[in-house]
VOKE-101352 format. One line per 2 residues: number of its first residue (from 1); their letters; for each residue x, y, z of C-alpha. Coordinates in nm, 4 decimals. Layout:
BEGIN
NUM = a = X Y Z; ...
This chain:
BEGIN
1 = xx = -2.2657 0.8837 0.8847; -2.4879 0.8038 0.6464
3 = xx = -2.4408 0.6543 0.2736; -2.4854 0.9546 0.0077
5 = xx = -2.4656 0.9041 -0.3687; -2.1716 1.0890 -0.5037
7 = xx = -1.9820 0.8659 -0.7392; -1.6486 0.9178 -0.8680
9 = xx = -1.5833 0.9900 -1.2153; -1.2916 0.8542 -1.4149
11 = xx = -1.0839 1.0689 -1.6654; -1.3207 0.9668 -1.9543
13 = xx = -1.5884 1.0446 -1.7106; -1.7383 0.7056 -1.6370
15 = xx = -1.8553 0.6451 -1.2776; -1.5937 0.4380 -1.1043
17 = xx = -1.7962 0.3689 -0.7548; -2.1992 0.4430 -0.9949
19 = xx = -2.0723 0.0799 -1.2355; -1.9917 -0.0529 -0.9239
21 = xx = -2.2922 0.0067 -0.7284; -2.4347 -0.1382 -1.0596
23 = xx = -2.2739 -0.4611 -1.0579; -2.3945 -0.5313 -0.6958
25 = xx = -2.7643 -0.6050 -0.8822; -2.6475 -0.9226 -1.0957
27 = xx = -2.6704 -1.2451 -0.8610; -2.3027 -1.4096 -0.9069
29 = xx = -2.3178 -1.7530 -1.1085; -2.1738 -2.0222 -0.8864
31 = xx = -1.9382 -2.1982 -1.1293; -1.9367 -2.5689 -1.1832
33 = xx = -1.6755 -2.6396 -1.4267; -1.5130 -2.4109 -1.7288
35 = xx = -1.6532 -2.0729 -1.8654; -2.0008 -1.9949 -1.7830
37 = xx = -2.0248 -1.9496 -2.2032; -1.8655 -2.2672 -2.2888
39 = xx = -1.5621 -2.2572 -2.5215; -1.6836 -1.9475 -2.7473
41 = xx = -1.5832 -1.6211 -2.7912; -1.2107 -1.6636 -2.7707
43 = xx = -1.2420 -1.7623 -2.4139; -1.0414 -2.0805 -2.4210
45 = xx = -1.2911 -2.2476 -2.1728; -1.0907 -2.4104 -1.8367
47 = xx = -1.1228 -2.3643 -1.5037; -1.0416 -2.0318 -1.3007
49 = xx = -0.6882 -2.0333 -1.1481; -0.6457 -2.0824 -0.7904
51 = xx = -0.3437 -1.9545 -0.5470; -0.1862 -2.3109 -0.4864
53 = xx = -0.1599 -2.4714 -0.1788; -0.4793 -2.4156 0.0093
55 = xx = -0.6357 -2.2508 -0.2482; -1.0747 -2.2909 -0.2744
57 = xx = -1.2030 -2.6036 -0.4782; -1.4100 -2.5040 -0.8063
59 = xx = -1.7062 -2.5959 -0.6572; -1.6417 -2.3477 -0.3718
61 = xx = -1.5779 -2.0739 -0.6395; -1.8580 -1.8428 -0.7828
63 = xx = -1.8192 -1.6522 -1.1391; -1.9012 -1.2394 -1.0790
65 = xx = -2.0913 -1.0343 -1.3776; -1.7808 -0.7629 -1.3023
67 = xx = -1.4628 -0.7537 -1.1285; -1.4682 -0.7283 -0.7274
69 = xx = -1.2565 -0.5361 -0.5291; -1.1728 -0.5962 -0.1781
71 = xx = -1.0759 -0.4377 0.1651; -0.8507 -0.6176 0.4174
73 = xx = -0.8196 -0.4880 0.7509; -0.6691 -0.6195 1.0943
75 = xx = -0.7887 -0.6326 1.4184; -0.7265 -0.7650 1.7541
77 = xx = -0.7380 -1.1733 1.6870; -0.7433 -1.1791 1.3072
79 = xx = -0.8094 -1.0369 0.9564; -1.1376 -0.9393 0.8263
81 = xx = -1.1853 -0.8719 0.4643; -1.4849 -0.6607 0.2807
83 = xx = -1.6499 -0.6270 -0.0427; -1.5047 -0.2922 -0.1307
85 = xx = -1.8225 -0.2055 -0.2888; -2.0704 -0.2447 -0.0419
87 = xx = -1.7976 -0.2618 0.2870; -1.9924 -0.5470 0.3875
89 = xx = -1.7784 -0.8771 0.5398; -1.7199 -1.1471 0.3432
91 = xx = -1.4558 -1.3329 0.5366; -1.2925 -1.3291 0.8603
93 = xx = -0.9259 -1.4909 0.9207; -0.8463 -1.6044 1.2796
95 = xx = -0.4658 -1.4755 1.3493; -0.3787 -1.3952 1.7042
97 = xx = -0.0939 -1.1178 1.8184; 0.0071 -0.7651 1.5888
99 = xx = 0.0087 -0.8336 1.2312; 0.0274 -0.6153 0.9625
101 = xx = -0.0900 -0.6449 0.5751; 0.0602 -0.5309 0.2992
103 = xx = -0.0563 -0.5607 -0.0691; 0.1191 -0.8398 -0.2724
105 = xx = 0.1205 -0.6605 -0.5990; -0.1159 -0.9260 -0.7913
107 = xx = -0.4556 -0.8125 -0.7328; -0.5474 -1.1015 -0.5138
109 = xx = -0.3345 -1.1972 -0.2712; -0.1781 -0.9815 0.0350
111 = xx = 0.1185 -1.0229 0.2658; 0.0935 -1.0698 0.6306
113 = xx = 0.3828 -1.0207 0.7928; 0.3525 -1.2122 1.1290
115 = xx = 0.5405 -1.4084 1.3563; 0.7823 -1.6205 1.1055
117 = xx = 0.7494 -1.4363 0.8180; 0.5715 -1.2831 0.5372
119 = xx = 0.2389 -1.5188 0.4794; 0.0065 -1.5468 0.2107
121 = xx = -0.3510 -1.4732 0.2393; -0.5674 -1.5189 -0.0622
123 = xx = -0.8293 -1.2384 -0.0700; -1.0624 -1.4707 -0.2808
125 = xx = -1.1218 -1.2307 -0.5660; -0.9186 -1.2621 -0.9042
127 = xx = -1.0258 -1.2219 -1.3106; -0.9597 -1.5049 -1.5599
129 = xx = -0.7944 -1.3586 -1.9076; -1.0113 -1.5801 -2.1956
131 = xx = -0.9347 -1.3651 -2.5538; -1.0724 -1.0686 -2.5320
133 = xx = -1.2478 -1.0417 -2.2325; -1.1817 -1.1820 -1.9185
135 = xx = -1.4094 -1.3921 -1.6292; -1.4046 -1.2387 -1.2895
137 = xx = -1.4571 -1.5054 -1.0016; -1.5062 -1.4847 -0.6351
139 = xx = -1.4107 -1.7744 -0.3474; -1.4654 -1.6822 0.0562
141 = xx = -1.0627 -1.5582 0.1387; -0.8360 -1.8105 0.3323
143 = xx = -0.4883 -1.7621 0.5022; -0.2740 -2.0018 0.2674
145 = xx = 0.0696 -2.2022 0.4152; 0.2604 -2.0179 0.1457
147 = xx = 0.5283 -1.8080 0.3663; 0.8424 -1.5771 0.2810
149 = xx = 1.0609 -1.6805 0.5920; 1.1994 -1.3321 0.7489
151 = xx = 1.3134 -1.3186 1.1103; 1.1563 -1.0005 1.1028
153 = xx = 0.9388 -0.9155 0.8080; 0.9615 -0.5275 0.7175
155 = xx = 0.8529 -0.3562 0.4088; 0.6900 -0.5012 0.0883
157 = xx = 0.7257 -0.2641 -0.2030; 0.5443 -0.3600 -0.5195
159 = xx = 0.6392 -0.1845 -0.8435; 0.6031 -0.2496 -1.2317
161 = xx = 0.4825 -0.6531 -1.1293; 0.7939 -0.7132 -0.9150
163 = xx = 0.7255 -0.7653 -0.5714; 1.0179 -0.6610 -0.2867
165 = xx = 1.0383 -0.8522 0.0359; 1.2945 -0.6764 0.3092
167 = xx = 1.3944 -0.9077 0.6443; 1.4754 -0.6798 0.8768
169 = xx = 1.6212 -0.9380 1.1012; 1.9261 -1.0452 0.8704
171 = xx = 1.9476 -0.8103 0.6165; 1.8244 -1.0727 0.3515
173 = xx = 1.5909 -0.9138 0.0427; 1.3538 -1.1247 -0.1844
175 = xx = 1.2233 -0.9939 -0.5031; 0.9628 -1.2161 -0.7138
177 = xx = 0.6925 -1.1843 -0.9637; 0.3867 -0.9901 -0.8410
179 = xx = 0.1733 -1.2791 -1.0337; 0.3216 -1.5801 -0.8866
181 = xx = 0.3524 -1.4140 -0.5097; 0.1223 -1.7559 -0.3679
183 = xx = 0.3474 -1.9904 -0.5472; 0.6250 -1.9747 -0.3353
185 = xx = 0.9887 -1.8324 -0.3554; 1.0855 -2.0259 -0.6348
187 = xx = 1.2586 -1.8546 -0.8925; 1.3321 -1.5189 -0.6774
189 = xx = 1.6019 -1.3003 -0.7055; 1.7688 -1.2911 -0.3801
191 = xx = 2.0406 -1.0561 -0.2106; 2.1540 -1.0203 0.0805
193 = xx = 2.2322 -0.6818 0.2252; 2.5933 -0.5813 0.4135
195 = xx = 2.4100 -0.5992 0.7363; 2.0688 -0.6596 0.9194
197 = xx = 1.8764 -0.3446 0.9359; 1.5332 -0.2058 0.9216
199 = xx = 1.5606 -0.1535 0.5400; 1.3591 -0.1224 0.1749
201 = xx = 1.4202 -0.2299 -0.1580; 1.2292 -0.1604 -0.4919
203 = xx = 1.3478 -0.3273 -0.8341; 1.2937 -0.1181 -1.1216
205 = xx = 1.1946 -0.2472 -1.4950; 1.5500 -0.3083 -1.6177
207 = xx = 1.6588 -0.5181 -1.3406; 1.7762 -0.2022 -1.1446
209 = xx = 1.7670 -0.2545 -0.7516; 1.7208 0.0396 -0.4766
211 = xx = 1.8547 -0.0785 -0.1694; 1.8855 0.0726 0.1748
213 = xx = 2.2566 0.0585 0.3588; 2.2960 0.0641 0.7252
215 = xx = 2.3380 -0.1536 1.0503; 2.1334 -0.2109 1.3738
217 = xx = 2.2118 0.1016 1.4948; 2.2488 0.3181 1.1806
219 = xx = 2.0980 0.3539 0.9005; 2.3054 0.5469 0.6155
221 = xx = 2.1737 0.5730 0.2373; 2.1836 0.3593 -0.0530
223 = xx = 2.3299 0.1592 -0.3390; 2.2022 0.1090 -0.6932
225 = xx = 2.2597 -0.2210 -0.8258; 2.2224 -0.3650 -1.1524
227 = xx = 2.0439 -0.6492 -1.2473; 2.3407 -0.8638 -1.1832
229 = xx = 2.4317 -0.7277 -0.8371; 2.6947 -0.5398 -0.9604
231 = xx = 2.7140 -0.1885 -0.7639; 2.6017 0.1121 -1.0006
233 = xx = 2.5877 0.3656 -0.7871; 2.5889 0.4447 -0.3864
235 = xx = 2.5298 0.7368 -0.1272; 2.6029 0.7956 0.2153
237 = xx = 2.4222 1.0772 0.2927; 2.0998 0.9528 0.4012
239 = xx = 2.0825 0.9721 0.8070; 1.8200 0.7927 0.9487
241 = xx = 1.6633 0.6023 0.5651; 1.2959 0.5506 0.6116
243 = xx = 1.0622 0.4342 0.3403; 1.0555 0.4669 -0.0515
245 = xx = 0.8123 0.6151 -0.3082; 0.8479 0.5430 -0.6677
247 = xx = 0.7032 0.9040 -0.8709; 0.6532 0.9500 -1.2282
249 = xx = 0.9352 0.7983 -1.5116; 1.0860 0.5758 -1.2506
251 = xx = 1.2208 0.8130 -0.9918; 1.2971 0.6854 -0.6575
253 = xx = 1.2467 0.8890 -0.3326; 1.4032 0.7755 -0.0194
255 = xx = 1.3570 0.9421 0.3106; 1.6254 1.0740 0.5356
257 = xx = 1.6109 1.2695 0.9053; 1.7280 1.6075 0.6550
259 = xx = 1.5486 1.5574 0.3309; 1.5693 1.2738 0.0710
261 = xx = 1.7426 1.0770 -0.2020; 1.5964 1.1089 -0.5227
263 = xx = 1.7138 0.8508 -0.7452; 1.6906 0.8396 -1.1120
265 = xx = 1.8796 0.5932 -1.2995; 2.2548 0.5838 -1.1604
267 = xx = 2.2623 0.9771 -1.0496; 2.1766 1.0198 -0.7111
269 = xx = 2.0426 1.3559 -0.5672; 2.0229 1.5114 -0.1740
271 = xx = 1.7501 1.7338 -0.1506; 1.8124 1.8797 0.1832
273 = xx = 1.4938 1.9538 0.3930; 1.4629 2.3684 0.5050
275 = xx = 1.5130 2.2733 0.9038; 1.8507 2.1115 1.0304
277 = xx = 1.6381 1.8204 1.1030; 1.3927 1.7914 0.8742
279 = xx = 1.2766 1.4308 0.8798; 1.0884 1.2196 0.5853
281 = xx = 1.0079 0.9062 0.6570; 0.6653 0.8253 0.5350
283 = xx = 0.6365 0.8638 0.1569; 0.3632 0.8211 -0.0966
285 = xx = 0.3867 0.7901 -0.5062; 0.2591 0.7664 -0.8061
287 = xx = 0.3118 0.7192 -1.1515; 0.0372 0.9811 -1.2142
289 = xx = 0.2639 1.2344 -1.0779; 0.6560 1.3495 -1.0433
291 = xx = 0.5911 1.4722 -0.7175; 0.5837 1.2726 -0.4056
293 = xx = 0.3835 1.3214 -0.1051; 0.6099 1.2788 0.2463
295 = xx = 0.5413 1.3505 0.5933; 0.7597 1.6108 0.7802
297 = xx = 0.8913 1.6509 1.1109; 1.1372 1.8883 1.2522
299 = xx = 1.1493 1.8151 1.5967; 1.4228 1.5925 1.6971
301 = xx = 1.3870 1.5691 2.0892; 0.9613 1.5519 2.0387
303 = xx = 0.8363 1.2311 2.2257; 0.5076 1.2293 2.0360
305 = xx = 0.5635 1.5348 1.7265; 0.2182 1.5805 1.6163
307 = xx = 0.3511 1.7066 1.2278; 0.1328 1.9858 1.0664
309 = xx = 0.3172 2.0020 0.7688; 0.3919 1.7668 0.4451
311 = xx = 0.6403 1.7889 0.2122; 0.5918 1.7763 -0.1478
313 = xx = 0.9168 1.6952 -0.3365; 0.9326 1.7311 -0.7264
315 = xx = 1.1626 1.4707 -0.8873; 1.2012 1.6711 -1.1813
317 = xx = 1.4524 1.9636 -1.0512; 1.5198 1.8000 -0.6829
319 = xx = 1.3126 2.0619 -0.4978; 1.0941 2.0207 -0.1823
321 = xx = 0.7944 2.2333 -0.1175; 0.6504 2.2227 0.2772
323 = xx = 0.2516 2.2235 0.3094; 0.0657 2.3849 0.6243
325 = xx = -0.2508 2.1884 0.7066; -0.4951 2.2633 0.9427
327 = xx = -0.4691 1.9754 1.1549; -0.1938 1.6992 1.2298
329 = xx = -0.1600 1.3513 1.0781; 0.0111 1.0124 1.1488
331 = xx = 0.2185 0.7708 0.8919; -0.1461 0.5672 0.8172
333 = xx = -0.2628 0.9256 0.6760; -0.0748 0.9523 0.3262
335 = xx = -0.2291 0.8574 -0.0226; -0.2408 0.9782 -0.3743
337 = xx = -0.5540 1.0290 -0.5875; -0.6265 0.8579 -0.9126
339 = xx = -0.4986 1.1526 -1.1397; -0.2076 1.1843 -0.8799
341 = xx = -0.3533 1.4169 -0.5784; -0.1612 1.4399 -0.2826
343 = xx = -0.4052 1.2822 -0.0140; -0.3535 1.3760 0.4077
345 = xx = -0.5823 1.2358 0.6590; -0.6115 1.4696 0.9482
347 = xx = -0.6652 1.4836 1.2824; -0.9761 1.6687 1.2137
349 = xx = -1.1290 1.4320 1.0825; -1.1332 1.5528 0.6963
351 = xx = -0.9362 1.4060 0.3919; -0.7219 1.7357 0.2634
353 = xx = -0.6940 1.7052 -0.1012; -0.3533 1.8360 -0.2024
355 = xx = -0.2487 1.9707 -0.5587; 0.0582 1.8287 -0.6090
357 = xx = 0.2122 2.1184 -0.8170; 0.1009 2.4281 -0.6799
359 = xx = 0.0806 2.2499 -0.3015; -0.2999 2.4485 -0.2651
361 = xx = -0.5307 2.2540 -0.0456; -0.7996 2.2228 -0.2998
363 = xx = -1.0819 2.0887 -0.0930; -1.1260 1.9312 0.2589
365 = xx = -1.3773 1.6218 0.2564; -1.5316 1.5713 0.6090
367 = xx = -1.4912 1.2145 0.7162; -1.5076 1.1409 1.0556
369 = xx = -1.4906 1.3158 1.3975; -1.1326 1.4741 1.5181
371 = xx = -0.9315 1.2391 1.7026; -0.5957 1.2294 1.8331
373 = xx = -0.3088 1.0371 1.7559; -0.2274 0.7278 2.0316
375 = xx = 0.0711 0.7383 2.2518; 0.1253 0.4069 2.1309
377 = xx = 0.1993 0.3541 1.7394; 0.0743 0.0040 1.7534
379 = xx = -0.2519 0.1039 1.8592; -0.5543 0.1728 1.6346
381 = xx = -0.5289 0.4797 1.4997; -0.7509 0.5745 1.1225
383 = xx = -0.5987 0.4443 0.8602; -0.6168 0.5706 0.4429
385 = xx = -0.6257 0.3423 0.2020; -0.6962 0.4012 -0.1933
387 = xx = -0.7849 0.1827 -0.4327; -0.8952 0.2627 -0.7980
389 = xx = -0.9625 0.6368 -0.7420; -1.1649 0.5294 -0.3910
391 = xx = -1.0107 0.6569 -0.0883; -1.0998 0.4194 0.2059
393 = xx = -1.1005 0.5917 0.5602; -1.1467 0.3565 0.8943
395 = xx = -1.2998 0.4796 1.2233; -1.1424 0.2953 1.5054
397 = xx = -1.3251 0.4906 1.7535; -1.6544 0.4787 1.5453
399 = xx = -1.6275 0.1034 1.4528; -1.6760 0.2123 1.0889
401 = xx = -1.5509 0.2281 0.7669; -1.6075 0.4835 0.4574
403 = xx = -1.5447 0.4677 0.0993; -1.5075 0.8691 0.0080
405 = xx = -1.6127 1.0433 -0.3912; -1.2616 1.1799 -0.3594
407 = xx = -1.3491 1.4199 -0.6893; -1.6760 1.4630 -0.6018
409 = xx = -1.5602 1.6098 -0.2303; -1.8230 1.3224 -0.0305
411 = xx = -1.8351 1.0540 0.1359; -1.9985 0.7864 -0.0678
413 = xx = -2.0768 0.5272 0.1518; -2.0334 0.3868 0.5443
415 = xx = -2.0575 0.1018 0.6951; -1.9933 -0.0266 1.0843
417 = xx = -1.7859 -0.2315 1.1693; -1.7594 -0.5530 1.4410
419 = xx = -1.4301 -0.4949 1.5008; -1.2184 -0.1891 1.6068
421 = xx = -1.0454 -0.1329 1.2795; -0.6263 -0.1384 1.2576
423 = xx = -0.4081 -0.1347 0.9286; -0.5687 -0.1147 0.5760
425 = xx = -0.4928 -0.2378 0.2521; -0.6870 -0.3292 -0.0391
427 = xx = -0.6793 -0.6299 -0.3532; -0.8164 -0.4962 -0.6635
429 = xx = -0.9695 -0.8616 -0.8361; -0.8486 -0.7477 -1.1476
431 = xx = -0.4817 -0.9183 -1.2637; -0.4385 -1.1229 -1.4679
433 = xx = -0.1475 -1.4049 -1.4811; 0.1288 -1.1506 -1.5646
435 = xx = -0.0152 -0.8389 -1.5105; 0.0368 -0.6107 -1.1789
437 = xx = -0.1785 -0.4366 -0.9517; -0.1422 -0.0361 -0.9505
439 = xx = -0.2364 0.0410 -0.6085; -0.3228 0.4519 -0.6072
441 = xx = -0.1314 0.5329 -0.3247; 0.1949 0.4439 -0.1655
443 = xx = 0.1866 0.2258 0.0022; 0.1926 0.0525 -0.2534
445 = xx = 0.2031 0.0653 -0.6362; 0.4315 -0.0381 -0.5634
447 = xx = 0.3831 0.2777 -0.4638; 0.0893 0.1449 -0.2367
449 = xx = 0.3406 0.0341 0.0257; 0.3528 0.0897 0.4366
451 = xx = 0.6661 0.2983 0.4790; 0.6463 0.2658 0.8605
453 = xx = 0.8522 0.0291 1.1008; 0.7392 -0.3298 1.1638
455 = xx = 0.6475 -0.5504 1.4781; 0.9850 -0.6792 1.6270
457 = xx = 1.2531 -0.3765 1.5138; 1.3774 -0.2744 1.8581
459 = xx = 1.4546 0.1056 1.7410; 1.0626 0.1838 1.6548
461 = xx = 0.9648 0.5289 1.6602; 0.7281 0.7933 1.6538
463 = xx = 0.4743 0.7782 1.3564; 0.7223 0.6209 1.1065
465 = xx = 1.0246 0.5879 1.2225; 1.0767 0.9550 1.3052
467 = xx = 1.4077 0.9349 1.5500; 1.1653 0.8857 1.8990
469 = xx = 1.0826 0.6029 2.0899; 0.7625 0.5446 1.9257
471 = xx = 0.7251 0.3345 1.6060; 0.5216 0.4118 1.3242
């Protein structure tokens, strides 16, 4: 596929992808010591700020014109990470057996959650804050000794600069500045949950904690707790919890086997799904939008349920609209837009962009060729990822990546790829000490998070933990 210029435009109608494309003409300034304009302009001179323990020397560190995003994908052996701009490599991380990335809420730094526990890997892309402007710099990305012990490491949800770590193997949660992620758990809130299960957890801006309840063999709803531990709140009637979204005025939406949780403050709602089983499991949200983007499955007994459906749920007045598409999807297919559009990567190949209030398919962006979804859910299967209005769409089959105008209804660029392509996520360069990264899709703003079961939980199942024997 080839590259074709179709930039994204921003609400004030800036080109996000045409300053971009810009930036890629100015030569980076490798950086010997302090600020490339001495101690002027409110800068504070100093030297850029590095992740701790195996972080790049100065001299290895170059000074960019403009911020610079990056991609980090997995493959068989390692981690390979590209300039999000141009999808061209820039580093390569040796790392045998499954792992899987997740963002780590700083705009630098991602999670790996691998054998041991959730490790740090420095991206090698961050911006220095110096008065009113700040320095962007660049460094080739290294897998750092920082790790989160977890016997087995689940979901990461980052939200509002906090950054949630669930062990699925005890039970035990973590919850620590998104800024100071590569310094170590120092400092972190910790809890520890009733019993081990494969659980979430998002903290919320007054100290408020979403937890998951359940056991090894059943998992049941949730509990509210406040900032001191101290139960707020609690529901039972969450079969099967799966995943968490975070919409619009700090409503959280859990999934459950017949509908969802929404919770907003201490009142907790059911929102039954229309089927008898009606399962949510995969969820994805922004603060763009009160409505949150879920897969759907109503087969119970399905070895391999190849959805056609998505469920929109409005956090508003607790209802849940169901979406026909024209093809199927998998749990690596969900992502939201920039000004909040419900995103679906189908099995036809095209991005389906969704309008999250009326639930009309407003455009279908070809991508890549129709595939089908593996029998296996750890095997390579495309993957969405978006990142400052870009969505990001791998090929496994192709050996390719492409950056797609989203708006603009193209793809923007492609590049191949010498690796077959596995999970996604992205580091936006752009955080400064304090400050958190917005990820535009679920996984992850904390709403950019991987709502999907991880390597090691014995009751995996089909595309995202949908009651099977599959694991998504």
């Amino acid at each position: 596929m080839s590259s074709r210029p179709g930039p994204a435009r921003d609400r004030g109608g800036s080109s996000r992808l045409g300053a971009r494309a810009l930036a890629l003409g100015v030569l980076p300034l490798v950086l010997v010591a302090g600020c490339a304009n001495g101690a002027g302009e409110g800068d504070g001179g100093g030297e850029p700020a590095t992740s701790g323990s195996g972080s790049p020397e100065a001299s290895d560190v170059s000074e960019a014109a403009t911020v610079t995003p990056r991609l980090v994908l997995t493959h068989d052996g390692g981690i390979e990470i590209l300039d999000a701009t141009t999808l061209e490599p820039v580093g390569d991380v040796e790392l045998p057996g499954f792992n899987r990335v997740n963002p780590a809420g700083d705009g630098r730094h991602v999670l790996v959650s691998t054998t041991g526990g959730f490790q740090v890997l420095d991206a090698g892309t961050w911006a220095e804050p110096h008065g009113d402007h700040s320095h962007y710099y660049t460094a080739d990305p290294l897998l750092t000794d920082v790790t989160y012990a977890a016997e087995k490491p689940g979901h990461v949800v980052v939200h509002d600069g906090r950054t949630a770590l669930f062990d699925d193997g005890t039970g035990d949660v973590v919850v620590l500045d998104s800024a100071a992620v590569a310094d170590g758990p120092d400092g972190a809130r910790t809890l520890t949950t009733p019993a081990a299960h494969h659980g979430v957890a998002v903290e919320l801006p007054d100290g408020t904690l979403v937890v998951s309840e359940g056991t090894e063999d059943a998992r049941t709803g949730v509990r509210v707790l406040d900032a001191d531990g101290a139960e707020l709140a609690a529901s039972d009637e969450c079969p099967g919890v799966h995943g968490e979204a975070v919409a619009a005025d700090e409503a959280v939406v859990v999934g459950c086997e017949d509908g969802v949780l929404v919770v907003a403050g201490t009142t907790i709602t059911k929102v039954g799904s229309p089927d008898t089983y009606g399962r949510i499991g995969n969820q994805a949200g922004t603060e763009a939008s009160p409505v949150v983007l879920g897969d759907y499955k109503s087969d119970p007994d399905a070895e391999l349920e190849e959805p056609t459906r998505v469920s929109l749920v409005d956090t508003r007045d607790g209802t849940m609209r169901l979406v026909d598409l024209p093809a199927s999807y998998t749990f690596r297919s969900l992502g939201r837009g920039a000004d909040g559009e419900a995103l679906v990567l189908g099995t036809d190949g095209s991005l389906h962009v969704i309008d999250p209030e009326s639930g009309e398919i407003v455009r279908s962006i070809p991508v890549i060729d129709a595939w089908e979804e593996p029998a296996e859910w750890q095997s390579p299967r495309p993957a969405l990822f978006v990142q400052d209005g870009i969505a990001y769409v791998t090929d496994p089959a192709g050996q390719a990546i492409h950056a797609v105008d989203v708006e603009g209804g193209e793809v923007w660029r492609s590049a191949a790829l010498d690796v077959v392509p596995d999970e996604l996520t992205g580091v936006s360069g752009d955080a400064a000490a304090g400050d958190h990264e917005h990820a535009d899709d679920a996984r992850s703003h904390g709403e950019e998070h991987h709502d999907h079961e991880h390597a090691g939980d014995q009751e995996g199942d089909q595309e995202g933990d949908d009651g099977g024997t599959q694991e998504g």
